[in-house]
C-alpha positions in Angstrom: 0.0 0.0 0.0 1.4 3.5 -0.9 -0.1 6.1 0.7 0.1 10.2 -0.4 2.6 12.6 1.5 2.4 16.4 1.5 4.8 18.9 2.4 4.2 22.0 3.7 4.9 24.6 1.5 8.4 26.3 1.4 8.8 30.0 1.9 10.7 32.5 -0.1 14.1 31.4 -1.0 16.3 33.9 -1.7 19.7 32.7 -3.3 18.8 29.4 -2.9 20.8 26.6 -5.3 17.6 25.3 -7.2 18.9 22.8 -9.0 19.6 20.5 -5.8 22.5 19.5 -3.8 22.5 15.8 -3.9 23.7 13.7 -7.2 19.5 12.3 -6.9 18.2 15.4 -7.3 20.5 16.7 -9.5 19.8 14.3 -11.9 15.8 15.1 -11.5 16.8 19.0 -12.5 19.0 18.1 -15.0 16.4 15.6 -17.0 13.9 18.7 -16.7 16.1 21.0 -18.3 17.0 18.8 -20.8 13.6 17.9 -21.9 12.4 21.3 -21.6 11.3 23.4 -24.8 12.3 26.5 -23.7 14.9 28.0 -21.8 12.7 30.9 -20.8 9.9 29.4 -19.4 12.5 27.2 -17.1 14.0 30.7 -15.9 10.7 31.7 -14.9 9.7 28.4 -13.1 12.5 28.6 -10.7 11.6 32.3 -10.2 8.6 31.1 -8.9 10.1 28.2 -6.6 12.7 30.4 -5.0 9.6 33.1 -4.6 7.7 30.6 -2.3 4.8 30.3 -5.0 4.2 27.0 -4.8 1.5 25.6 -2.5 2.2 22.3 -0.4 3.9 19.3 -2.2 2.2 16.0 -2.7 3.5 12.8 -3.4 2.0 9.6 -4.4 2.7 6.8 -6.5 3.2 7.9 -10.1 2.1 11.5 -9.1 3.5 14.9 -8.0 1.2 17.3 -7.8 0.8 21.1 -6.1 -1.0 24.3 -6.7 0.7 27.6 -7.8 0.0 31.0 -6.7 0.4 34.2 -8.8 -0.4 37.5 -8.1 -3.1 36.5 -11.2 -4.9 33.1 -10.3 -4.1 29.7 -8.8 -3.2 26.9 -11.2 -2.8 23.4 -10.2 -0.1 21.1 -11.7 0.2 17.7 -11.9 3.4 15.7 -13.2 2.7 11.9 -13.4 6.2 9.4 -13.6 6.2 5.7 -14.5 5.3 3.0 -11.7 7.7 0.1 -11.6 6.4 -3.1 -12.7 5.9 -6.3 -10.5 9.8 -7.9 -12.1 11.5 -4.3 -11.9 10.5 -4.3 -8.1 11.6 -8.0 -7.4 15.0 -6.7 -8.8 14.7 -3.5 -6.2 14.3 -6.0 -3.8 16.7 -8.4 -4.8 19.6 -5.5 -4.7 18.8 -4.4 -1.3 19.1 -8.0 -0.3 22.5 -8.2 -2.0 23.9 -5.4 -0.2 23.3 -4.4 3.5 25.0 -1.0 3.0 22.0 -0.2 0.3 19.8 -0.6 3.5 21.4 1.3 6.6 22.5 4.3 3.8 19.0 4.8 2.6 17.5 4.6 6.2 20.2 7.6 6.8 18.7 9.8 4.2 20.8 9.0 1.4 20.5 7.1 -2.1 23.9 5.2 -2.6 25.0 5.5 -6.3 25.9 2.1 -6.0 22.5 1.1 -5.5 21.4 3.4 -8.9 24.5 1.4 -10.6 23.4 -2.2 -9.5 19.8 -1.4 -10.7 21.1 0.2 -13.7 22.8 -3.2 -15.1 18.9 -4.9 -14.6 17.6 -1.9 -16.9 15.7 -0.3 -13.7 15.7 3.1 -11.9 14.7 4.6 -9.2 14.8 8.2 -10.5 12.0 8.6 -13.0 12.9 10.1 -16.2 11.4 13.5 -17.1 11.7 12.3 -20.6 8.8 10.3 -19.9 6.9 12.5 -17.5 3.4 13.7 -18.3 3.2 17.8 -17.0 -0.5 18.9 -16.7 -1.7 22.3 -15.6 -4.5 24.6 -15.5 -3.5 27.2 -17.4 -3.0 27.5 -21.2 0.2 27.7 -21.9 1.7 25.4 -24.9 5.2 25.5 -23.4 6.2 21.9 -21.9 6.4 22.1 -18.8 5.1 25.1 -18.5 6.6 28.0 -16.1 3.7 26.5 -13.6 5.0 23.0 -13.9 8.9 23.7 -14.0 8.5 25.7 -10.7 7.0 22.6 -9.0 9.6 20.1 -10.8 12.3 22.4 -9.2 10.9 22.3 -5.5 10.0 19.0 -6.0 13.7 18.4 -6.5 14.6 20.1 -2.7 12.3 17.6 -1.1 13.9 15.0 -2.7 17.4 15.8 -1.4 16.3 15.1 1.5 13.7 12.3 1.4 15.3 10.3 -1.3 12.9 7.4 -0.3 9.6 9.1 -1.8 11.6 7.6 -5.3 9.9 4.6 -3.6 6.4 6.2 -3.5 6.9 7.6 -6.8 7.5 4.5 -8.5 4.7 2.8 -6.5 5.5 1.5 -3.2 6.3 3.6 0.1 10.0 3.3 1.2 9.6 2.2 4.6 7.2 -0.7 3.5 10.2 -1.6 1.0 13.0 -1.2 3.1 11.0 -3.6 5.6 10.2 -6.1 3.2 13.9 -6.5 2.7 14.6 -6.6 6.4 12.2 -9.8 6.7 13.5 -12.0 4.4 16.9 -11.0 5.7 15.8 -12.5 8.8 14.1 -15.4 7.2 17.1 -16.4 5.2 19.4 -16.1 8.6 16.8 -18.3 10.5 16.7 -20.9 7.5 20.5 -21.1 8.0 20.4 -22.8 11.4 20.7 -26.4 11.8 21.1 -28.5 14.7 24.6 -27.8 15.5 24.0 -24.5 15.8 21.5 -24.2 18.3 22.1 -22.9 21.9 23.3 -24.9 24.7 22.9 -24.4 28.7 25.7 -23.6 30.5 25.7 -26.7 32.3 25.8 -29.2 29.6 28.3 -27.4 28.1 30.7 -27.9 30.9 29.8 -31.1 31.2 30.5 -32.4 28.0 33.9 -34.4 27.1 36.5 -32.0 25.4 37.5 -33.0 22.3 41.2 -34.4 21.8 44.0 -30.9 21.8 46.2 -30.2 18.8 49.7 -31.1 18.2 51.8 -28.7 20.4 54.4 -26.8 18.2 58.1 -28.1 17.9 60.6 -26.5 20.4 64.0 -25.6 20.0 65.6 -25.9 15.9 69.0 -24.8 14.6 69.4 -22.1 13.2 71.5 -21.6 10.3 74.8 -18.8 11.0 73.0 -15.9 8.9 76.2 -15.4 6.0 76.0 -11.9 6.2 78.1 -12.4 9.0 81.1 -14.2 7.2 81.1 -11.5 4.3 83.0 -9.2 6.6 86.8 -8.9 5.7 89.6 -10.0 8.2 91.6 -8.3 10.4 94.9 -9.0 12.0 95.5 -12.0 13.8 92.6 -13.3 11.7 89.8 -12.3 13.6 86.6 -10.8 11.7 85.7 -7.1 11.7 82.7 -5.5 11.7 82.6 -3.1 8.9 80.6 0.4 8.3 79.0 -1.2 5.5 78.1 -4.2 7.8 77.1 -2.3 10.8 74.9 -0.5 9.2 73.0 -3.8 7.8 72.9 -4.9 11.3 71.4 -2.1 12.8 68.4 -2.8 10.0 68.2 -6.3 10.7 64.9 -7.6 11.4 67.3 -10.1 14.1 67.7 -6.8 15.9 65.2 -4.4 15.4 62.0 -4.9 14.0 60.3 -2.9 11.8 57.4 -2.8 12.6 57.9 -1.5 16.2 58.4 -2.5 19.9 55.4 -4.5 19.6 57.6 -7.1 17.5 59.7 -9.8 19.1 61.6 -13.0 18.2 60.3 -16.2 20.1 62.7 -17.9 23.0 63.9 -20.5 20.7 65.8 -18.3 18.6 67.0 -16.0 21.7 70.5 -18.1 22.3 72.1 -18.7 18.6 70.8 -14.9 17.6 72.4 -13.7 21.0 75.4 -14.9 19.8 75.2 -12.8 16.5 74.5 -9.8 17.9 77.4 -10.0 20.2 79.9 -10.6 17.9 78.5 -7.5 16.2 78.6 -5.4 18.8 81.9 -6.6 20.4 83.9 -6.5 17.0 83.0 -2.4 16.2 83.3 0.4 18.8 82.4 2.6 16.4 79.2 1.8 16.2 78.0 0.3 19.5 76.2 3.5 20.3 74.0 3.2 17.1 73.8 -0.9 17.8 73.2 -0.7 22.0 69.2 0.6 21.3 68.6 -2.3 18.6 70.1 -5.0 20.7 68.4 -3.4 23.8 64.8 -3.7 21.8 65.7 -7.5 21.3 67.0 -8.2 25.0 63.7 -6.5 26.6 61.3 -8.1 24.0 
């Protein structure tokens, strides 16, 4: 069931952006102006809109419809849009079921452009086409839409930026209703899912059951292999290795010593003794560096 909504009419707008401030309405103002005749006429409607001449806003499914007010007479206008058919709505709903985001954003006040793109590949819309629009009003003009018309296709276009679900009720069904529908066979679907093993327990029997049989515990302890970075460093007299610049400054970037990706970063007790070893070596065999290499191998000792 869809059932009619009216606005209250909006006062004078001075300055106000007519063309809308969402990509929704946007697109509304921009099919207007492109299907409109007359350039004119469409200069004169939003003259009208930003002069708070248009009554109270009504929207229904396939209709928008309001009364205008001139300093001359009172015209009524009536714009009817396409309804969506029974398979272009059980694609609506599909989509929202494919996508939970489509759901909480709309309930937020907003029309995700994904939601217009998923449609879009299942040839359906949400935003009617003014292309296809049928503008009515009470006064003679031949121009389509008429000044009448254009000024209540323009306000219509501020409502919509911020109640994007009366798309819903334009093409037929209220957006609540629709957005509802969706949430219940969410549910349904989630509550189909359960089986047996899935279903709750007491606390009591779940103590008292029989733990199942623990996993393999992890091999301890390992060789490691004397990282050859080490035995790349040239000798010194009496044949014992030195710790070059060149090599210093590759150990202070070793992930043995300092780990990049912070204090929170630590190598296991297994490999504590044979690295320990390393680092020493490095340390012992370069005073020049041991005040850049103390805080590395001080990282490693703590963690």
């Amino acid at each position: 069931m869809s059932d009619a909504v009216t606005l209250p009419r909006f006062p004078a707008q001075k300055g106000r952006r007519t063309r809308g401030r969402t990509w929704w309405a946007q697109r509304w103002v921009d099919d207007v102006e492109q299907a409109a005749l007359d350039s004119d006429t469409l200069k004169r409607g939003r003259a009208y809109a930003r002069g708070g001449l248009v009554g109270p806003l009504t929207f229904a499914a396939g209709l928008v419809s309001a009364d205008v007010h001139t300093d001359e007479e009172s015209l009524h206008v009536r714009i009817r849009v396409d309804q969506l058919d029974e398979r272009q709505w059980g694609e609506v709903l599909a989509t929202l079921a494919s996508r939970s985001g489509h759901v909480a954003q709309l309930s937020s006040g907003t029309l995700p452009r994904e939601l217009d793109d998923d449609l879009a590949a299942v040839d359906v819309s949400l935003v009617p086409s003014m292309f296809d629009a049928d503008a009515t009003c009470t006064c003679e003009e031949w121009d389509v839409p008429c000044r009448h018309a254009a000024a209540v296709l323009y306000q219509a276009a501020w409502v919509l930026d911020d109640e994007p679900l009366l798309f819903f009720l334009l093409r037929g069904r209220e957006g609540q209703e629709v957005l509802q529908l969706r949430h219940g066979a969410h549910e349904e679907t989630s509550h189909s899912s359960l089986d047996g093993s899935s279903a709750p327990v007491s606390a009591s029997d779940a103590y008292a059951a029989v733990p199942g049989p623990l996993p393999t515990a992890p091999r301890s302890g390992g060789i490691l292999v004397r990282p050859r970075w080490l035995d790349d460093a040239p000798r010194g007299s009496g044949g014992r290795r030195v710790v070059c610049d060149r090599h210093c400054d590759f150990a202070i970037r070793r992930p043995c010593l300092r780990s990049s990706d912070g204090p929170g970063t630590r190598l296991g007790a297994t490999t504590r003794a044979p690295v320990a070893g390393y680092g020493v070596q490095i340390w012992a065999s370069c005073t020049k560096h041991q005040r850049q290499l103390s805080p590395a191998w001080s990282d490693w000792t703590i963690g």
